[in-house]
TINU-66112 format. One record per atom (N, C-alpha, C, O): residue in one letter; atom name; x, y, z. Coordinates in nm, 3 decimals, m for minus. Atoms other than C-alpha are relative to their C-alpha. Layout:
! TINU-66112
   residu   atome        xx        yy        zz
        a      CA         X         Y         Z
...
END
This chain:
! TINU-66112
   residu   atome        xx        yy        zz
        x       N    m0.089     0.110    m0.029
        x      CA    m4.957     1.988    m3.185
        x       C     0.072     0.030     0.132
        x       O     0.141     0.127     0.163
        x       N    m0.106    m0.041    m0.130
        x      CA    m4.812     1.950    m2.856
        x       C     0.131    m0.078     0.003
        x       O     0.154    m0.182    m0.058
        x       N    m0.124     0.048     0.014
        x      CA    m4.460     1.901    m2.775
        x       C     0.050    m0.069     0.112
        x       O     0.061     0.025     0.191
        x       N    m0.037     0.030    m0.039
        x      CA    m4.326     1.676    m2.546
        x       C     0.130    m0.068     0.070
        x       O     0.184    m0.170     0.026
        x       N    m0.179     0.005    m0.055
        x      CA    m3.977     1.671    m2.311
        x       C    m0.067    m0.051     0.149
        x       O    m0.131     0.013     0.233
        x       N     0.045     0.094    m0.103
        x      CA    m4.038     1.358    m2.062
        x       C     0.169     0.056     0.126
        x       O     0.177    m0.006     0.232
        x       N    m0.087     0.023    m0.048
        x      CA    m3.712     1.462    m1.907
        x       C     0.058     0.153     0.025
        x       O     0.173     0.155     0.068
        x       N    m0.006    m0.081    m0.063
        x      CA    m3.708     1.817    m1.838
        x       C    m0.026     0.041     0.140
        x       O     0.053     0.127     0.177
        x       N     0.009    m0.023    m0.109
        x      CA    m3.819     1.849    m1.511
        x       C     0.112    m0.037     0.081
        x       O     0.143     0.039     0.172
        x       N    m0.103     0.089    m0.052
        x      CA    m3.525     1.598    m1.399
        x       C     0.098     0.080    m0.050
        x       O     0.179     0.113     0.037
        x       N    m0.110    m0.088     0.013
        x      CA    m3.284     1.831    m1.625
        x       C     0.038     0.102     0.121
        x       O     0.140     0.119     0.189
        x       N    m0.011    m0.143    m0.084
        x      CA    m3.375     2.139    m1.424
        x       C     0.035    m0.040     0.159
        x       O     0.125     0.021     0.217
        x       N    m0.036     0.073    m0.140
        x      CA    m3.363     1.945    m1.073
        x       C     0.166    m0.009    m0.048
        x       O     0.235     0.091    m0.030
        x       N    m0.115    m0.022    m0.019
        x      CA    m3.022     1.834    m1.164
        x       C     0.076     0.103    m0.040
        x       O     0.196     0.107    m0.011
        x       N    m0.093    m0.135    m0.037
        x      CA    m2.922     2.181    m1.247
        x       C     0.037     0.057     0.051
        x       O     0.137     0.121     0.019
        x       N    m0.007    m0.071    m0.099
        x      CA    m2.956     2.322    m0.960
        x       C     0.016    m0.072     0.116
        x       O    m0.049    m0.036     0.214
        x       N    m0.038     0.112    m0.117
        x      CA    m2.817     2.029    m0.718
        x       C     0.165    m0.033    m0.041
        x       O     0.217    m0.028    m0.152
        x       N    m0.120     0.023    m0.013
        x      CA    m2.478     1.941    m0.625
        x       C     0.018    m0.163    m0.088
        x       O    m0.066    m0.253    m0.094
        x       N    m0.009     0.167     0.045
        x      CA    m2.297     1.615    m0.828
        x       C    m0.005    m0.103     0.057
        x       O     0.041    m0.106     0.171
        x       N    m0.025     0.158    m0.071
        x      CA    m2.314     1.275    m0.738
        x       C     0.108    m0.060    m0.039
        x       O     0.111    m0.181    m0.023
        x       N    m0.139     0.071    m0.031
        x      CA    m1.949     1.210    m0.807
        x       C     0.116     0.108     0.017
        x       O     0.106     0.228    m0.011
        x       N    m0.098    m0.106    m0.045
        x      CA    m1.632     1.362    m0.697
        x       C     0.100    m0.015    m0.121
        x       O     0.093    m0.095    m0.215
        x       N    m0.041    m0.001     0.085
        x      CA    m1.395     1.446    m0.879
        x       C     0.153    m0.075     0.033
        x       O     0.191    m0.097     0.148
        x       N    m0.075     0.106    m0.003
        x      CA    m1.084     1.229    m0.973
        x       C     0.168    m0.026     0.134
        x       O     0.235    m0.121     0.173
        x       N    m0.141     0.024    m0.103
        x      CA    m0.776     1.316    m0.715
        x       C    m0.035     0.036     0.054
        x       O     0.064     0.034     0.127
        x       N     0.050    m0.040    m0.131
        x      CA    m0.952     1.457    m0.455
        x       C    m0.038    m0.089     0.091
        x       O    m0.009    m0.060     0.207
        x       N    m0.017     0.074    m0.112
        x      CA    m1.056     1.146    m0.279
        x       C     0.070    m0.148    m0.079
        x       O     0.064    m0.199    m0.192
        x       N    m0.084     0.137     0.039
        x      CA    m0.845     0.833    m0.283
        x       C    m0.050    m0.122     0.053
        x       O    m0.101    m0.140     0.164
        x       N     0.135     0.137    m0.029
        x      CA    m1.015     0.508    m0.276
        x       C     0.090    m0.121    m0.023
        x       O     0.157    m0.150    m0.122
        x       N    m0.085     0.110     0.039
        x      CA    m0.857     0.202    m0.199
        x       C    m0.019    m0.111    m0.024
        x       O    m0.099    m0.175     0.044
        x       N     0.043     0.120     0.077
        x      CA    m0.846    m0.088    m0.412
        x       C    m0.059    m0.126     0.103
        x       O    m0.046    m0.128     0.225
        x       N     0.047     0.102    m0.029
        x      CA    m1.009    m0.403    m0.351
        x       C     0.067    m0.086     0.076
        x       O     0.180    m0.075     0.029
        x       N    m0.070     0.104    m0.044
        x      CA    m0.865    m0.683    m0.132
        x       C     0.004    m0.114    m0.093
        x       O    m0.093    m0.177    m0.132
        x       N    m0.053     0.118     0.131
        x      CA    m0.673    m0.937    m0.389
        x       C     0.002     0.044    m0.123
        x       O     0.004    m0.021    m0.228
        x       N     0.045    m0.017     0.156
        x      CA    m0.718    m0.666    m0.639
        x       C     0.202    m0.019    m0.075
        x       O     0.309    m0.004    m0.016
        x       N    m0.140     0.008     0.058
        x      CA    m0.404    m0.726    m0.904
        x       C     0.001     0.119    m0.057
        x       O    m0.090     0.148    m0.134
        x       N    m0.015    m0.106     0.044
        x      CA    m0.240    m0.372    m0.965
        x       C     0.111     0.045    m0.071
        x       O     0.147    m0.047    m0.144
        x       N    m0.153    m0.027     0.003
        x      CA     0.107    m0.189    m1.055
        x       C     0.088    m0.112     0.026
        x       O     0.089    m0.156     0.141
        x       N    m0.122     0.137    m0.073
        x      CA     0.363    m0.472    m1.011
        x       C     0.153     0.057     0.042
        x       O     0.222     0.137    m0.021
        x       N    m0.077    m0.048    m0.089
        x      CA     0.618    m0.422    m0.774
        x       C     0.137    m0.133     0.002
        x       O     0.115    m0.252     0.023
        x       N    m0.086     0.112     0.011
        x      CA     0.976    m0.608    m0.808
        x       C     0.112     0.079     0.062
        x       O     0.167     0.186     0.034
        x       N    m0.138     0.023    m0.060
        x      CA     1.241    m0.645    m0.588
        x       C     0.130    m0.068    m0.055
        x       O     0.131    m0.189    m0.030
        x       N    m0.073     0.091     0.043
        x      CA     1.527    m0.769    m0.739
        x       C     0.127    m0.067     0.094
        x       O     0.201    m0.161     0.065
        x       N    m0.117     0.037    m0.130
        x      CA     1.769    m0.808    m0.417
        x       C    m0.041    m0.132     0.041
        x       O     0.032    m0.216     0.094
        x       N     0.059     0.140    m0.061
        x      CA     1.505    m1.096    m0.351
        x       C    m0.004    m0.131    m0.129
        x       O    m0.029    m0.248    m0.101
        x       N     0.022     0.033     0.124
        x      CA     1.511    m1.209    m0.748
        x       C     0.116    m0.115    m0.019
        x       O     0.235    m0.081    m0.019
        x       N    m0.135     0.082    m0.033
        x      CA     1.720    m1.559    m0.751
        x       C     0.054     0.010    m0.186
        x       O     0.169    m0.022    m0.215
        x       N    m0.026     0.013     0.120
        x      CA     1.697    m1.515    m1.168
        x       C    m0.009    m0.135    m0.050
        x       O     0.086    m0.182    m0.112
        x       N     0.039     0.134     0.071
        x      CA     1.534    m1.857    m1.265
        x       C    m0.062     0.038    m0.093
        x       O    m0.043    m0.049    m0.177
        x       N     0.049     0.002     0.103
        x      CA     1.329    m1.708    m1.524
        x       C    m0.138    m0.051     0.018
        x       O    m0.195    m0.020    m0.086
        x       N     0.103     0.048     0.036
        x      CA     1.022    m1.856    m1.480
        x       C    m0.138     0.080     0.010
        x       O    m0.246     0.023     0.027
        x       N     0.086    m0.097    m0.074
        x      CA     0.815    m1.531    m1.409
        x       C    m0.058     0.032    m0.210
        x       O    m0.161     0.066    m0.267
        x       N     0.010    m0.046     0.171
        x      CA     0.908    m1.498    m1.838
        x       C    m0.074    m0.138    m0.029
        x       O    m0.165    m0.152    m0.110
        x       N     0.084     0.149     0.107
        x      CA     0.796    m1.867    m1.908
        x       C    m0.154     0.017     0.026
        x       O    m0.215     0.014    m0.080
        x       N     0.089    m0.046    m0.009
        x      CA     0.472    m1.787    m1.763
        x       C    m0.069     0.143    m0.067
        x       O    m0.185     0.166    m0.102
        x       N     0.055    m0.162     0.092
        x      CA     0.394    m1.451    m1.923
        x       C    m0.052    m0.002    m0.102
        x       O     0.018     0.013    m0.202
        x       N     0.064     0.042     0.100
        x      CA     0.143    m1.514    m2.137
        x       C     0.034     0.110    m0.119
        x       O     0.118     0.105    m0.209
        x       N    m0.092    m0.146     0.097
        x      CA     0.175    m1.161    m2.319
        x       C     0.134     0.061    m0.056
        x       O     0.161     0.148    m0.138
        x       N    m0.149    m0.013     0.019
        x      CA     0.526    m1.170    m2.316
        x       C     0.024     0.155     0.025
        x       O     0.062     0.246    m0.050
        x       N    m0.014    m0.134    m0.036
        x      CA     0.521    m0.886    m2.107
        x       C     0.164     0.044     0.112
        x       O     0.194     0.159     0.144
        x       N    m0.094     0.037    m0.096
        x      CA     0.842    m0.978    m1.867
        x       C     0.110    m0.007    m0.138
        x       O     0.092    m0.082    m0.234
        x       N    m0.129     0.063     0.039
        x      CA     1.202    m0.949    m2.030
        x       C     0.130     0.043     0.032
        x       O     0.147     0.163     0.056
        x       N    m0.100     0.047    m0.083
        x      CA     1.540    m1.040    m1.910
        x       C     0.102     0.083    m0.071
        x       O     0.107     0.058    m0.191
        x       N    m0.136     0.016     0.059
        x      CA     1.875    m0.864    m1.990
        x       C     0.134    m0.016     0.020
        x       O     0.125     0.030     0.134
        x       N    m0.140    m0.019    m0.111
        x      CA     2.227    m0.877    m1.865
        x       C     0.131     0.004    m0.089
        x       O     0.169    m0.062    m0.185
        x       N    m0.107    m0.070     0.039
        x      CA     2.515    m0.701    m1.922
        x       C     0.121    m0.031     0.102
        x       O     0.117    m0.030     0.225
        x       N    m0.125     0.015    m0.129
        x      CA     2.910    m0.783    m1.805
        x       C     0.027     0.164     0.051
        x       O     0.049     0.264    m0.018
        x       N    m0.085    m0.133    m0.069
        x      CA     3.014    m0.497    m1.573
        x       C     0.119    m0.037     0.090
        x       O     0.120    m0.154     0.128
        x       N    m0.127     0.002    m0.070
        x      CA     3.346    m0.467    m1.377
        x       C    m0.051    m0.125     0.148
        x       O     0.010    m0.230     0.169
        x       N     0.021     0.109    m0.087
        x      CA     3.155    m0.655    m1.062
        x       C    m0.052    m0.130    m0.028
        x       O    m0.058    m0.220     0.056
        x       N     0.048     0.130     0.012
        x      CA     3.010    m0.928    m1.247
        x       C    m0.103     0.018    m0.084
        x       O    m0.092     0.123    m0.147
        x       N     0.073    m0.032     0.091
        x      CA     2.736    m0.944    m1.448
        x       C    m0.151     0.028     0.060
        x       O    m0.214    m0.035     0.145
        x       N     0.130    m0.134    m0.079
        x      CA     2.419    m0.664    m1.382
        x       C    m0.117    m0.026    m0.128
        x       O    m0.128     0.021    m0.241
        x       N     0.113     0.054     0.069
        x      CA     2.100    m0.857    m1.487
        x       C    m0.132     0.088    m0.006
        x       O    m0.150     0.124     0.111
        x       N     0.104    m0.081    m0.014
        x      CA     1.788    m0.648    m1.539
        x       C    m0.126    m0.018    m0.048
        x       O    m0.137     0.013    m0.166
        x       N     0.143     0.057    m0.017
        x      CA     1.415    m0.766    m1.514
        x       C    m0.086     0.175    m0.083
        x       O    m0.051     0.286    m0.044
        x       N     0.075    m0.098    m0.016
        x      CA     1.138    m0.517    m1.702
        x       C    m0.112    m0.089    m0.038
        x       O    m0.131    m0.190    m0.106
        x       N     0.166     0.034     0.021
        x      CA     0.786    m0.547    m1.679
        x       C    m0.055     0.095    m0.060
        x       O    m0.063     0.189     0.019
        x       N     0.067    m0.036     0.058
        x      CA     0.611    m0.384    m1.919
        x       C    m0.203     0.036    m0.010
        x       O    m0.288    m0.035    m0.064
        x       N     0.133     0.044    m0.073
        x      CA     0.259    m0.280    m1.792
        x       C    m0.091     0.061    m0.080
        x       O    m0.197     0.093    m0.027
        x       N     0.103    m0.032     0.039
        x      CA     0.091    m0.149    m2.100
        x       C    m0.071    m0.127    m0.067
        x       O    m0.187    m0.130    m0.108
        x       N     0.020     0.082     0.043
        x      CA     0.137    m0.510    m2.214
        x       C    m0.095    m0.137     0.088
        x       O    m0.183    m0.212     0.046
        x       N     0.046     0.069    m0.073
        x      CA     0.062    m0.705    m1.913
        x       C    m0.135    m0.023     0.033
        x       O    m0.180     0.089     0.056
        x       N     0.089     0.018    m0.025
        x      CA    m0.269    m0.845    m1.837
        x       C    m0.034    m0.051     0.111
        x       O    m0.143    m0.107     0.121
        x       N     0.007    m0.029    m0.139
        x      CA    m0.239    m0.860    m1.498
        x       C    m0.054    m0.111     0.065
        x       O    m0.141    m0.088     0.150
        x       N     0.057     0.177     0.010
        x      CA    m0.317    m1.262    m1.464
        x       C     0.030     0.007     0.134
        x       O    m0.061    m0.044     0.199
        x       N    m0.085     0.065    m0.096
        x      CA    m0.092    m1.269    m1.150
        x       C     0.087    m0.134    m0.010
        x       O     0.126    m0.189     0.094
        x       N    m0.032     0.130     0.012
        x      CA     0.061    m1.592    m1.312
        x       C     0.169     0.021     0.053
        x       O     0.213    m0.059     0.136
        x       N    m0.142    m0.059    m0.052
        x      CA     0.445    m1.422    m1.251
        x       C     0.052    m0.023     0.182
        x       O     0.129    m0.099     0.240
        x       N     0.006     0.045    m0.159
        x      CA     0.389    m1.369    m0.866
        x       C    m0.073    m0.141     0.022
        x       O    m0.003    m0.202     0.102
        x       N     0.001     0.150    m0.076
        x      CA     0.241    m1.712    m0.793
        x       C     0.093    m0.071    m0.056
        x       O     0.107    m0.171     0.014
        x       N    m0.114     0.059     0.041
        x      CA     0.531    m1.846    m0.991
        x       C     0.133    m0.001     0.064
        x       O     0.214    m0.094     0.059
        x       N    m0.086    m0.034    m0.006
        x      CA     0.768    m1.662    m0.841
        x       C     0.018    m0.034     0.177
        x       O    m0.062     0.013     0.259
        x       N    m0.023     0.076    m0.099
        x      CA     0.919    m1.855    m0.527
        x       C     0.053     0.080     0.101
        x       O     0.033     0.062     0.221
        x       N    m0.043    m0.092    m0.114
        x      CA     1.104    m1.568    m0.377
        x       C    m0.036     0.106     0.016
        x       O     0.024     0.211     0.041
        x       N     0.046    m0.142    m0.068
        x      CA     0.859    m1.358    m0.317
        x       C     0.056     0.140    m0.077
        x       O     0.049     0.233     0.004
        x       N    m0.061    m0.092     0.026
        x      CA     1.029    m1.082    m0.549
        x       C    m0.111     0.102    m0.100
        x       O    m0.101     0.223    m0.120
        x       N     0.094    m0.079     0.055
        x      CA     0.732    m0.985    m0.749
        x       C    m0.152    m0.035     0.013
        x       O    m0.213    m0.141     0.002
        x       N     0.128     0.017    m0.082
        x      CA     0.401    m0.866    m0.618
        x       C    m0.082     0.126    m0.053
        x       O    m0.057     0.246    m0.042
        x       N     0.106    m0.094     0.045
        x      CA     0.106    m0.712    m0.777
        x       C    m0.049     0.057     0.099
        x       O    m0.088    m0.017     0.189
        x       N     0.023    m0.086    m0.099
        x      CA     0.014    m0.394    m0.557
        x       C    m0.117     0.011    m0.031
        x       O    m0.159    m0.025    m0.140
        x       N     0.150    m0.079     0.033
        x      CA    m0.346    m0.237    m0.508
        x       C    m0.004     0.140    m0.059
        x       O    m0.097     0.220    m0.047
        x       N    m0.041    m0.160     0.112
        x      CA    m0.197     0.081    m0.744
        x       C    m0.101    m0.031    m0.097
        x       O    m0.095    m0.143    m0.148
        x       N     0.055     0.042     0.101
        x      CA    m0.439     0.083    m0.975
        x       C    m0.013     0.133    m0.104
        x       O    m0.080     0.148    m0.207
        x       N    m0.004    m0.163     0.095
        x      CA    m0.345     0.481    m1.093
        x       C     0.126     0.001    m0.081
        x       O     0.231     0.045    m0.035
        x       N    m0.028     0.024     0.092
        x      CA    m0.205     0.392    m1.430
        x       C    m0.010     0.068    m0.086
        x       O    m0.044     0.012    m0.190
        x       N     0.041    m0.133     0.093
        x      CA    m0.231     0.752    m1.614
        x       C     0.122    m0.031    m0.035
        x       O     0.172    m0.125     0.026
        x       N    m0.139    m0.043     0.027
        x      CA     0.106     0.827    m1.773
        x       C    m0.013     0.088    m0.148
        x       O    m0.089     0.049    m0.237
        x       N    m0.030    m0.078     0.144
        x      CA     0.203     1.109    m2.078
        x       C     0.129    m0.067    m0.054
        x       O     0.170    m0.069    m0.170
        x       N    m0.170     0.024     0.072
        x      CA     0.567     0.948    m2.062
        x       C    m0.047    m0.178     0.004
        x       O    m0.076    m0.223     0.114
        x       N    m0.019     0.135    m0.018
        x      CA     0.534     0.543    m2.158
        x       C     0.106    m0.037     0.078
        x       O     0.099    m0.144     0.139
        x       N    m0.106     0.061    m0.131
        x      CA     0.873     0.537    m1.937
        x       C    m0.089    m0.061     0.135
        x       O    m0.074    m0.165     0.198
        x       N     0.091    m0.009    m0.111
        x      CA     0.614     0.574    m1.678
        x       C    m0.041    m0.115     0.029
        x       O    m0.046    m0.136     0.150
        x       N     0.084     0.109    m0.019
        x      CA     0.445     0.226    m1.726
        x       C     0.111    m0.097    m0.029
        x       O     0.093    m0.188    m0.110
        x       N    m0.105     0.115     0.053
        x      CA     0.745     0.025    m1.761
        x       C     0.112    m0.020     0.184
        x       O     0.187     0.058     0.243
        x       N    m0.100     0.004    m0.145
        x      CA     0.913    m0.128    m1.405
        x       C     0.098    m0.081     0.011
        x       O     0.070    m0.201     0.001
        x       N    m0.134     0.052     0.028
        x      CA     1.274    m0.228    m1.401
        x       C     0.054    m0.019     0.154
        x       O     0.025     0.027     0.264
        x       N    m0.030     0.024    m0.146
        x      CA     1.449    m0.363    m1.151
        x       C     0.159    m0.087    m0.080
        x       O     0.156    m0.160    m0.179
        x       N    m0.105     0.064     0.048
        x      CA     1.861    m0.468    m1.181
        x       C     0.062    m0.052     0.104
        x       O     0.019    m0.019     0.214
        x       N    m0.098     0.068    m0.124
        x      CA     2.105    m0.657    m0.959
        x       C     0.129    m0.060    m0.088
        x       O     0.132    m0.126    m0.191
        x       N    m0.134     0.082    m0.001
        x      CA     2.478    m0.746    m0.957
        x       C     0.031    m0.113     0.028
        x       O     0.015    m0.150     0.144
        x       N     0.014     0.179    m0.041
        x      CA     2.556    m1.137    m0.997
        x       C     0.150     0.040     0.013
        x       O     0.210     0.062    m0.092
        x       N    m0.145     0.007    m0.017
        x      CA     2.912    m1.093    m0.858
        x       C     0.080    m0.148    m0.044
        x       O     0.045    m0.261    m0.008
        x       N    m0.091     0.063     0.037
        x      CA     3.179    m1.276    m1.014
        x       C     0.063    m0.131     0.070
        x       O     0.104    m0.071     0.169
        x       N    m0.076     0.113    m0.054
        x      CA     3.356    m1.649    m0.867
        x       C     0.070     0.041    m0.026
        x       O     0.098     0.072    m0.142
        x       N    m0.190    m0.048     0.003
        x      CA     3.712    m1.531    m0.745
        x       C     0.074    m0.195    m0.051
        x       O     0.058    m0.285     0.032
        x       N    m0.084     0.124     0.000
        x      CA     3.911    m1.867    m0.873
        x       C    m0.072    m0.109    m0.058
        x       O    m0.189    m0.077    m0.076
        x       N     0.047     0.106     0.060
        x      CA     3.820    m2.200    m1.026
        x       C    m0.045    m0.095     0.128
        x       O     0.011    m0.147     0.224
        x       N     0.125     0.114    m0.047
        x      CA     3.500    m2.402    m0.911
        x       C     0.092    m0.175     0.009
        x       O     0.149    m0.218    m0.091
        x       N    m0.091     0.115     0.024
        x      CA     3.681    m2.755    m0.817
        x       C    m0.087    m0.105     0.115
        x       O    m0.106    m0.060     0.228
        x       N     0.074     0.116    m0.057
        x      CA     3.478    m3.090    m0.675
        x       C     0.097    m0.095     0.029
        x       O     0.164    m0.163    m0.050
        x       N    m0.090     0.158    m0.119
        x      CA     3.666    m3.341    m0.385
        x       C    m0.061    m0.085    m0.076
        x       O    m0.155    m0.064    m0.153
        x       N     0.046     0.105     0.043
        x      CA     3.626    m3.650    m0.475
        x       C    m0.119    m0.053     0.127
        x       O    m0.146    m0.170     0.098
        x       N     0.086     0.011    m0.110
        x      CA     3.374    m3.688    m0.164
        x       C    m0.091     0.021    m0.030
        x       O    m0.177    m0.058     0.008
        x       N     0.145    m0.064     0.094
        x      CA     3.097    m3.491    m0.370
        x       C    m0.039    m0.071    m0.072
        x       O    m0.136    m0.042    m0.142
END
């Protein structure tokens, strides 16, 4: 009886030849043009309409805000183990404040890691809001 190994010869060749891929942090390769990655939020640019959450299909976007001594310190997180990375947020979002990057190195041991926050101070009206009769 003979024995047949269609795929030895090809073993031994690639034993003794260098790999055909590199290995993972040694070269850095950059994403695609339009690829949707890491999301990136500014909140200095963030007017706080909300509509980045009405869109969020996953309900990966949520809002909180707290009074502090200057006024009240609103705070945006995006959640990116949840997100599905639609882009529906940034084309929603009018001022430009959140923008899916070409990051697409998404390892983390700490879940803090995958979670991006962003806060801002809505300073306080000194005195009472009052309409002329002209308005």
């Amino acid at each position: 009886m003979k024995l047949s190994f269609p795929f030895l010869k090809e073993a031994l060749c690639n034993l003794f030849s260098k790999p055909s891929t590199v290995n993972y942090p040694k070269v850095p390769v950059e994403a695609m043009p339009k690829y949707r990655g890491r999301i990136a939020y500014d909140p200095e640019k963030c007017v706080n309409c909300g509509m980045c959450i009405k869109v969020c299909s996953p309900i990966a976007i949520t809002r909180t805000s707290e009074e502090v001594a200057e006024g009240e310190k609103i705070t945006y997180e995006f959640d990116l183990p949840s997100c599905t990375f639609c882009g529906m947020c940034q084309d929603f979002c009018t001022t430009n404040a959140i923008e899916l990057t070409g990051d697409y190195h998404m390892v983390a041991t700490d879940p803090e890691d995958l979670i991006v926050r962003g806060s801002r101070i809505k300073k306080k009206v000194a005195g009472k809001l009052t309409c002329s009769d002209s308005c």
